[in-house]
Legacy VTK file of the C-alpha trace (Angstrom):
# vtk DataFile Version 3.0
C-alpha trace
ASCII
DATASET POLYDATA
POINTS 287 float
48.618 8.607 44.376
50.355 5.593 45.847
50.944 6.850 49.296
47.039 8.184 49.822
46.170 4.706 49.371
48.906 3.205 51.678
47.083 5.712 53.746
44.201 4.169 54.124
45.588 0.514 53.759
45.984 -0.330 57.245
44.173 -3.722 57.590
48.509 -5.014 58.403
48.454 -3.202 61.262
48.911 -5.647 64.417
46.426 -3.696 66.760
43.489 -3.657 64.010
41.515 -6.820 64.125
41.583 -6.472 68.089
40.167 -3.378 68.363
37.998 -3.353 65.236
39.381 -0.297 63.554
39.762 -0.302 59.905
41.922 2.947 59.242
42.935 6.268 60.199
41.244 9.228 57.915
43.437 12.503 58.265
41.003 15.634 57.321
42.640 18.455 57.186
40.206 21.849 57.400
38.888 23.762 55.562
38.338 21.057 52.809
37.908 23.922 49.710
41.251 25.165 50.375
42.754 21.648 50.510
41.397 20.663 47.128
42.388 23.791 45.870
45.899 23.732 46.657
46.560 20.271 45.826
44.940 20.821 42.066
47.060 23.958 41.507
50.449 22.606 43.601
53.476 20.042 41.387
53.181 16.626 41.874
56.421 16.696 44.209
54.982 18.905 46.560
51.185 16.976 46.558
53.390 13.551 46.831
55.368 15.239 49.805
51.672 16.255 51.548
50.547 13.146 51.541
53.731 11.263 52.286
53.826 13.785 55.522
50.060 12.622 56.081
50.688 8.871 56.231
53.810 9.741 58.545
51.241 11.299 60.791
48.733 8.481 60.108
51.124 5.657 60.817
52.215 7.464 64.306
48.491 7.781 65.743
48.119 3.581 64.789
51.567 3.241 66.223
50.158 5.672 69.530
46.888 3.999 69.826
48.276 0.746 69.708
51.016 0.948 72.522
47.850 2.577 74.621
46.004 -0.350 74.293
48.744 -2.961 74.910
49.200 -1.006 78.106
45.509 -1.351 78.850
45.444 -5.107 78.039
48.554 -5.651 80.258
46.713 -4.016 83.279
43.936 -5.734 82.979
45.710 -9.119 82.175
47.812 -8.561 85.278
45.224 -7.494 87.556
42.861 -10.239 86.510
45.325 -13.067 88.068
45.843 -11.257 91.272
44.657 -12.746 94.632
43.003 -9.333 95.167
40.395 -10.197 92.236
39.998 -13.447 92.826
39.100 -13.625 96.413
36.611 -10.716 95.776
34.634 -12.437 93.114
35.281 -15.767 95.915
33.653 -13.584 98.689
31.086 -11.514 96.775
29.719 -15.073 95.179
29.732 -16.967 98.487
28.008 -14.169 100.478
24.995 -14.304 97.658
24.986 -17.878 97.922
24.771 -17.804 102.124
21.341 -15.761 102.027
17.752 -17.717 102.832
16.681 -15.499 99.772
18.895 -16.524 97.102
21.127 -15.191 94.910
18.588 -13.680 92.266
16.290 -11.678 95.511
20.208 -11.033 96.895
21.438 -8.891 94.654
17.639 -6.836 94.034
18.530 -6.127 97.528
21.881 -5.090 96.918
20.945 -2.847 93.838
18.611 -1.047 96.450
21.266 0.043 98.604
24.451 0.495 96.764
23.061 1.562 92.733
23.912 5.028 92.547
26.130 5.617 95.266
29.876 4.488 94.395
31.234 6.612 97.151
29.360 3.938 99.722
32.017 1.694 101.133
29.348 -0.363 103.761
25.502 0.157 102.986
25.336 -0.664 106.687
22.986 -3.963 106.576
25.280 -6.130 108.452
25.551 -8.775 105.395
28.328 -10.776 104.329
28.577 -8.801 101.082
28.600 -5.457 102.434
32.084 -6.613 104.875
33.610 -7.752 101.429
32.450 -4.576 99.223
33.893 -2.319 102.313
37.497 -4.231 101.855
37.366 -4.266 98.239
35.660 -0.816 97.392
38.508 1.048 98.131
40.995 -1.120 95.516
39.207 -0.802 93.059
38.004 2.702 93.329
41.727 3.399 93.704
42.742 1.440 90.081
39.641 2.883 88.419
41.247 6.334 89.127
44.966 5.691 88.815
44.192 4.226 85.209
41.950 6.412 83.686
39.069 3.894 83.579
35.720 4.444 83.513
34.346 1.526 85.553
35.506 -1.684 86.642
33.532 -5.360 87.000
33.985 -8.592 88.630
31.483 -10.742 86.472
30.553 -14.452 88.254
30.686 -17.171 85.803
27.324 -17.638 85.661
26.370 -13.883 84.438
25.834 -12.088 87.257
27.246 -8.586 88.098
28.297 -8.754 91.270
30.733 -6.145 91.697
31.408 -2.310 89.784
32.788 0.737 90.843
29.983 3.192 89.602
27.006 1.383 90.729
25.223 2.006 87.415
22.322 0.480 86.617
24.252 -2.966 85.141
25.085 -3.702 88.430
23.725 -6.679 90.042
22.445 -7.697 86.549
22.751 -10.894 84.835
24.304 -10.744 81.591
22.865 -13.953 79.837
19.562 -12.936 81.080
18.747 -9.553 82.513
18.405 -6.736 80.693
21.526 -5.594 79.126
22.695 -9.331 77.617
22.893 -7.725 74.313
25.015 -5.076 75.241
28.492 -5.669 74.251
29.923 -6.154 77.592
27.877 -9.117 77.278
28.635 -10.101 73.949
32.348 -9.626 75.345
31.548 -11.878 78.377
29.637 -14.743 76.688
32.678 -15.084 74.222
35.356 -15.586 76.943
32.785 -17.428 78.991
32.774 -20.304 75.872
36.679 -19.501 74.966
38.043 -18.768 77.861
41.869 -18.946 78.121
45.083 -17.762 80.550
46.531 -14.442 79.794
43.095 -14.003 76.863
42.258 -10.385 76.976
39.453 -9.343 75.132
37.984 -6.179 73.595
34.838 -4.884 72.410
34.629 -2.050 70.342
32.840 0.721 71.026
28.899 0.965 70.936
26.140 2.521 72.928
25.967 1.608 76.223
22.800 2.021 77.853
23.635 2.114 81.416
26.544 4.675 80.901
23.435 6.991 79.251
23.873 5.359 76.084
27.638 6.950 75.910
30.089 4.437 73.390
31.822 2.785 75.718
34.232 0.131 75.038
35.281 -3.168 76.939
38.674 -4.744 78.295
37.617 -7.966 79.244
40.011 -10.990 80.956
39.119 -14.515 82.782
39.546 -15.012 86.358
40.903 -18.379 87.833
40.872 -19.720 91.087
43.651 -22.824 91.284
42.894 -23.273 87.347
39.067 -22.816 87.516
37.471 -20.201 85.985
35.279 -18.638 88.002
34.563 -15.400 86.428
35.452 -12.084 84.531
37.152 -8.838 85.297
36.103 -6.300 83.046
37.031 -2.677 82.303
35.117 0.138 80.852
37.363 1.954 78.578
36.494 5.624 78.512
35.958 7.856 74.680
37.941 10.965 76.013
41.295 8.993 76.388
41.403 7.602 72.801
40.059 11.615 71.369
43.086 12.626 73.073
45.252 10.877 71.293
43.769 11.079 67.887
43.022 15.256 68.637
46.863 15.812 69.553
48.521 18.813 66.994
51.983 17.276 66.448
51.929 17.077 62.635
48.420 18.854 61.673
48.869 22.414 62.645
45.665 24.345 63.604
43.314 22.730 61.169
43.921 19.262 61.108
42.316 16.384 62.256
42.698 12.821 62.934
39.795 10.261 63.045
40.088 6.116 63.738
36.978 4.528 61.822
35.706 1.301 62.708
34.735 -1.747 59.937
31.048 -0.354 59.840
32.785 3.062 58.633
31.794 4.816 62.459
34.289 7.377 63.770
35.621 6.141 67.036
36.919 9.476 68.560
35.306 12.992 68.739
36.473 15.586 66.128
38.239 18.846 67.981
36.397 21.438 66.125
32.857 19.969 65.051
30.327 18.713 67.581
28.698 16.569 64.843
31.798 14.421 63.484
33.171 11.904 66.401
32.378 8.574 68.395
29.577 10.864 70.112
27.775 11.363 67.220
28.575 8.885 64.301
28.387 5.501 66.478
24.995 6.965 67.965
23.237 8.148 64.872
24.524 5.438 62.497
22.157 6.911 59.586
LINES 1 288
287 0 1 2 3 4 5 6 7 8 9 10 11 12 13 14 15 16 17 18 19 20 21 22 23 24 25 26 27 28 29 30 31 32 33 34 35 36 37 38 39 40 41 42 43 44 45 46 47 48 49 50 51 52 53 54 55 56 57 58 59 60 61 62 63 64 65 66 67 68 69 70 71 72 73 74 75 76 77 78 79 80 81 82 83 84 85 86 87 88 89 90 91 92 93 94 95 96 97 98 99 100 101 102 103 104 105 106 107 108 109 110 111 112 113 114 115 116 117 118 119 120 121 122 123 124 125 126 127 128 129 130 131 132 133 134 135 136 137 138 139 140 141 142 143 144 145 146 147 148 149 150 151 152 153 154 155 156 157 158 159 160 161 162 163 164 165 166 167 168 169 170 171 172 173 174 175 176 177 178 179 180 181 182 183 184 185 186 187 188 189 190 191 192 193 194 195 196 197 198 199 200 201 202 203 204 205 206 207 208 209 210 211 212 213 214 215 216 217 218 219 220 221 222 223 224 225 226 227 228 229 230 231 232 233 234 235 236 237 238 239 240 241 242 243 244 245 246 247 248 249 250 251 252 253 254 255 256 257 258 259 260 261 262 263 264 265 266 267 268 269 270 271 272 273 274 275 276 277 278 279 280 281 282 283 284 285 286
């Protein structure tokens, strides 16, 4: 039974520690039949099963890893762009200019943008509002050319000051307000203290309450202005893109199944036939 447990022995793989994954289970349906035939079948043919397993194993790592290298690139690239960094510039300055402060700024702003990430211009004539209508559009654009499920400029100091959906963690403060123990803010703090060029970071997927308490995962890389950090960009990565990959048929037929499971032994992707085995389920009802 050597190659099951090169199977599950994936803790080499490059990609692992980043993304908190621990190994790849391959369940192949129904599970009665499986036992069955591998208790009645030679040990060539059981060997050559499981051999064919890790094969397909070993290509959803290898799959799942380029995709998230890709990810990381965008976001690494896209983080040192003069696009990003004169929108954080402009979206901090114009909080900064108002009699009311930064804090009674951005209640304001939550009033008339959360909700509504089709508005370009709320229409109130501020500072903010001229940037968000130049900006909007970009990243609007990238959120849909990628496959992401939001995007945020973070300021230095905590504050959301900038998504794409306009859910409610915008124009929150993630070392204060109510979602710092989310893990987009666990993700922040960290590059926040360790902050480095070209540092992308992830953080694996949990509940997120302002996404409905969907798992939602992070991309998160620093933002410099002439070698001063001055912020994050961060990335929501969406569930459905890494269930695609695991779900694909190449190698399992019409009954098998792939599932990545994290360190605390959580699925992270849905299962293709049953509603209660997946991300959806496992990482929201731990118990």
């Amino acid at each position: 039974m050597q190659t099951l447990q090169r199977l599950y022995q994936v803790n080499d793989w490059p990609f692992t520690i980043k993304i908190g994954v621990a190994l790849v289970v391959l369940a192949v349906l129904p599970l009665v039949v499986t036992l069955v035939f591998f208790n009645n079948t030679p040990q060539a043919l059981e060997d050559e099963a499981f051999n064919h397993l890790e094969a397909v194993a070993e290509s959803r790592l290898t799959t799942v890893d380029l995709w998230f290298g890709e990810r990381r690139s965008d976001v690494r690239v896209l983080g040192t762009t003069s696009t990003v960094i004169e929108a954080i510039t402009e979206f901090e300055a114009a909080l900064h200019a108002t009699e009311d402060g930064p804090e009674a700024t951005l209640e304001t702003l939550r009033g008339n943008y959360l909700g509504q990430p089709e508005l370009d211009d709320a229409g109130d004539g501020s500072a903010y509002s001229a940037s968000h209508t130049e900006y909007h559009p970009f990243f609007t654009a990238f959120l849909n050319n990628y496959g992401y499920y939001d995007v945020f400029l973070i300021e230095d100091n905590g504050d959301i000051v900038y998504s794409v959906l306009k859910e409610d963690d915008y124009g929150t403060n993630l070392l204060t307000g109510p979602y710092k123990d989310s893990n987009l803010a666990t993700g922040f703090q960290q590059m926040a203290a360790g902050h480095q060029p070209g540092l992308v970071l992830l953080e694996d997927f949990q509940p997120y309450a302002p996404s409905d308490d969907a798992p939602a995962s992070f991309l998160i890389a620093p933002v410099y202005d002439r070698q001063q950090f001055i912020g994050v960009l961060a990335v929501q990565v969406p569930l459905d893109q890494i269930s695609a990959i695991m779900s694909a048929h190449v190698g399992l037929g019409d009954t098998g199944e792939a599932y990545l499971v994290g360190p605390n032994h959580l699925f992270r992707n849905d299962s293709r036939f049953l509603d209660e085995l997946g991300a959806t389920t496992t990482v929201l009802n731990p118990d």
